[in-house]
C-alpha positions in Angstrom: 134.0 69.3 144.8 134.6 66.2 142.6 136.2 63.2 143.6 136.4 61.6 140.5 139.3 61.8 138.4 137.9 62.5 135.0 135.3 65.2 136.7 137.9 66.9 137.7 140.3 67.2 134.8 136.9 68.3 132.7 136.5 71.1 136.0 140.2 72.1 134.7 139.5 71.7 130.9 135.9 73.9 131.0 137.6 76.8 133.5 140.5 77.2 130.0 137.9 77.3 127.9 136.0 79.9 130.0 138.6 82.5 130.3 139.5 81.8 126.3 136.0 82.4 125.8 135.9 85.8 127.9 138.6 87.3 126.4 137.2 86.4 123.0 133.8 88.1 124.2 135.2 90.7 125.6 137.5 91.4 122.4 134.2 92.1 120.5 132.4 94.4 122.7 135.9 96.2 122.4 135.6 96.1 118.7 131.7 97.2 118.6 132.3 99.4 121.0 135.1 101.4 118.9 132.9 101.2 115.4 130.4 102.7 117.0 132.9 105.5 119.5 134.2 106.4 115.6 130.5 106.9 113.9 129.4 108.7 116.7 132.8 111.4 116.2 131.4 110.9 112.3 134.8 109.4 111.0 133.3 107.3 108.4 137.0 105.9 107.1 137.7 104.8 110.9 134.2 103.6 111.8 134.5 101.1 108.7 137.9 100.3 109.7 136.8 99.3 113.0 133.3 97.7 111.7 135.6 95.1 109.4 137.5 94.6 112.8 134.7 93.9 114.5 133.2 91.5 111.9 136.2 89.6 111.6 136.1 88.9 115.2 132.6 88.2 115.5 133.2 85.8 112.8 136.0 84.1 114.4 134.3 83.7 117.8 131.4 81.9 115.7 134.4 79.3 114.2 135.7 78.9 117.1 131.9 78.0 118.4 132.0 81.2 121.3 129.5 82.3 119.9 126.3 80.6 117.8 126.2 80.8 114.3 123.3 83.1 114.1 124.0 84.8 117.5 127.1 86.3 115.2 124.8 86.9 112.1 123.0 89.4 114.5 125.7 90.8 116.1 127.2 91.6 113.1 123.9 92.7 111.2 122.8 95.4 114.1 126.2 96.4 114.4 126.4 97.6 110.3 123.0 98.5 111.2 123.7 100.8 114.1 127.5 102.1 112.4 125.4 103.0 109.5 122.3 105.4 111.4 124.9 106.7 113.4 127.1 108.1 110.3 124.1 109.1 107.7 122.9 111.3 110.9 
C-alpha cells in the first residue's frame, strides 16, 4: 500500500478511470454482440441499425483513448466484416 500522498490519490484517480473504461468495453461487446444476434436471425434493417451502434461506440472509446486508434479500426472492420458473411449467407 502507498504511503505517499500523491501515490495514493493517482491509486484513486486510475481505479475511476478503470471502471469508466469497463463499462465503455463492456458497452461494445454489448453492441457487437447484438449486430451480430440480428445477422444471425437475418434482420438486415436491425443488424445495420445495431452495426452503426456499435461503430459509434467503438469510435467513441477510441476518442476517449479506451481503446487504440487502430485497435478500433479492427474492431470495427471485422465486425462489418463478420455482420456482412453472416447476412449474404
Amino acid at each position: 500500500m502507498a504511503n505517499i500522498q500523491s501515490q495514493i490519490k493517482r491509486n484513486r484517480q486510475n481505479e475511476k478511470a478503470r471502471q469508466r473504461n469497463k463499462t465503455v468495453r463492456s458497452e461494445i461487446k454489448t453492441r457487437s454482440k447484438s449486430a451480430i444476434d440480428a445477422a444471425r436471425a437475418g434482420d438486415a434493417a436491425a443488424a445495420e441499425e445495431a452495426l452503426k451502434m456499435a461503430q459509434a461506440k467503438i469510435d467513441t472509446a477510441a476518442t476517449r483513448g479506451v481503446l487504440h486508434r487502430k485497435t478500433a479500426a479492427r474492431r470495427k472492420s471485422q465486425l462489418t466484416k463478420q455482420v456482412r458473411s453472416l447476412l449474404s449467407s
